[in-house]
C-alpha positions in Angstrom: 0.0 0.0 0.0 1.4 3.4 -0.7 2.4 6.1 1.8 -0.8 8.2 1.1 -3.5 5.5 1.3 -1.6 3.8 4.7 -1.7 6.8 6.2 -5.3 7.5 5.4 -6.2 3.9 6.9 -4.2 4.8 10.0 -6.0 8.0 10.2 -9.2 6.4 9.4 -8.9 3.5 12.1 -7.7 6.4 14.8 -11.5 7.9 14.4 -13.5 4.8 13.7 -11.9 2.5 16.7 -10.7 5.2 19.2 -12.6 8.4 18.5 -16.2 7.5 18.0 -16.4 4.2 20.5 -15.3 7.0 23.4 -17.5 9.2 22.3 -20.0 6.5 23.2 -18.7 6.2 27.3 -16.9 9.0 28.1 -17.8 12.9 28.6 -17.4 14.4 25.6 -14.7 16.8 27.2 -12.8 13.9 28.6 -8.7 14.5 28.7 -8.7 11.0 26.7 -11.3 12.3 24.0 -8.9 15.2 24.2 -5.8 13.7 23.7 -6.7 11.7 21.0 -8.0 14.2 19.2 -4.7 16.3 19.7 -2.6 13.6 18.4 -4.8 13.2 15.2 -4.6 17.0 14.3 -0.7 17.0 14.9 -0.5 13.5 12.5 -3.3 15.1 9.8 -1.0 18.1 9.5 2.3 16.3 9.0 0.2 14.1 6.5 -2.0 16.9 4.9 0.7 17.1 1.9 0.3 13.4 1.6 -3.7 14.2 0.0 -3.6 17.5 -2.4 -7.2 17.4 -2.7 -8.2 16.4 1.1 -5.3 17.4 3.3 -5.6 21.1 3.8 -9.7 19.9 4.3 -8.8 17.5 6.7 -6.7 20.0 8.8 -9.6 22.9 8.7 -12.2 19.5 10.0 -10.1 18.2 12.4 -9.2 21.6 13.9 -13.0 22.3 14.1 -13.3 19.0 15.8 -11.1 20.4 18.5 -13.5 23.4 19.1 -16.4 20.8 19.4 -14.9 19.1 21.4 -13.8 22.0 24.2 -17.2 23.4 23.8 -18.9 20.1 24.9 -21.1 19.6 21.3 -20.7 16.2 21.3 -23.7 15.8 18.4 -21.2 18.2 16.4 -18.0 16.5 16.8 -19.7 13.1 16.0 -21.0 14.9 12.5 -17.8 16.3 11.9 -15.7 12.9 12.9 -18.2 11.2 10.3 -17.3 13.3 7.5 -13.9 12.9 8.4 -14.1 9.2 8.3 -15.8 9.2 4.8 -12.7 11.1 3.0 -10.3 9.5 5.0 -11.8 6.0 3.7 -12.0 7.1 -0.2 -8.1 7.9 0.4 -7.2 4.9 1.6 -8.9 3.5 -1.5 -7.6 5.9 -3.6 -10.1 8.1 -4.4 -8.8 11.4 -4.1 -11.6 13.3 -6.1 -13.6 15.9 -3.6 -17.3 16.1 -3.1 -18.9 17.0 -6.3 -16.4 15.6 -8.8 -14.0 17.9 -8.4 -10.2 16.8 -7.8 
């Protein structure tokens, strides 16, 4: 698998195994719900250059995740983590084209 698409799994399995099931049991402004969250914006911006059509996206989303996150909003940060997970799947398929055809 190439760099891009193994990093977009990685990515992908970060918000589908740790992010979302803790969203499930913990307080949405739990230190762990935190920290993870932390460590998945510091590894989508070292990986942003890895997706020209996504990775500048993904920073913006995950970044706004963050807010969600501090202010409580745990039905935002779920909607947001969701849209997250769907382009981080299509790049670890390799499917880099954006919403709406465009590239």
């Amino acid at each position: 698998m190439d760099p891009a698409r193994r990093a977009a799994w990685d990515a992908y399995l970060t918000v589908r195994v740790g992010l979302l099931p803790d969203l499930e049991v913990l307080r949405v402004e739990d230190r762990r719900v935190a920290g993870k969250l932390a460590g998945l914006a510091v590894r989508l911006r070292q990986q942003a250059p890895l997706w020209p059509a996504y990775g500048e996206r993904l920073v913006i989303v995950v970044s706004r995740a963050r807010e969600l996150q501090r202010a409580g909003d745990r039905t935002g940060l779920t909607a947001v983590l969701r849209i997250m997970l769907r382009w981080l799947f299509r790049l670890s398929r390799g499917a880099a084209r954006l919403p709406g055809g465009q590239h």
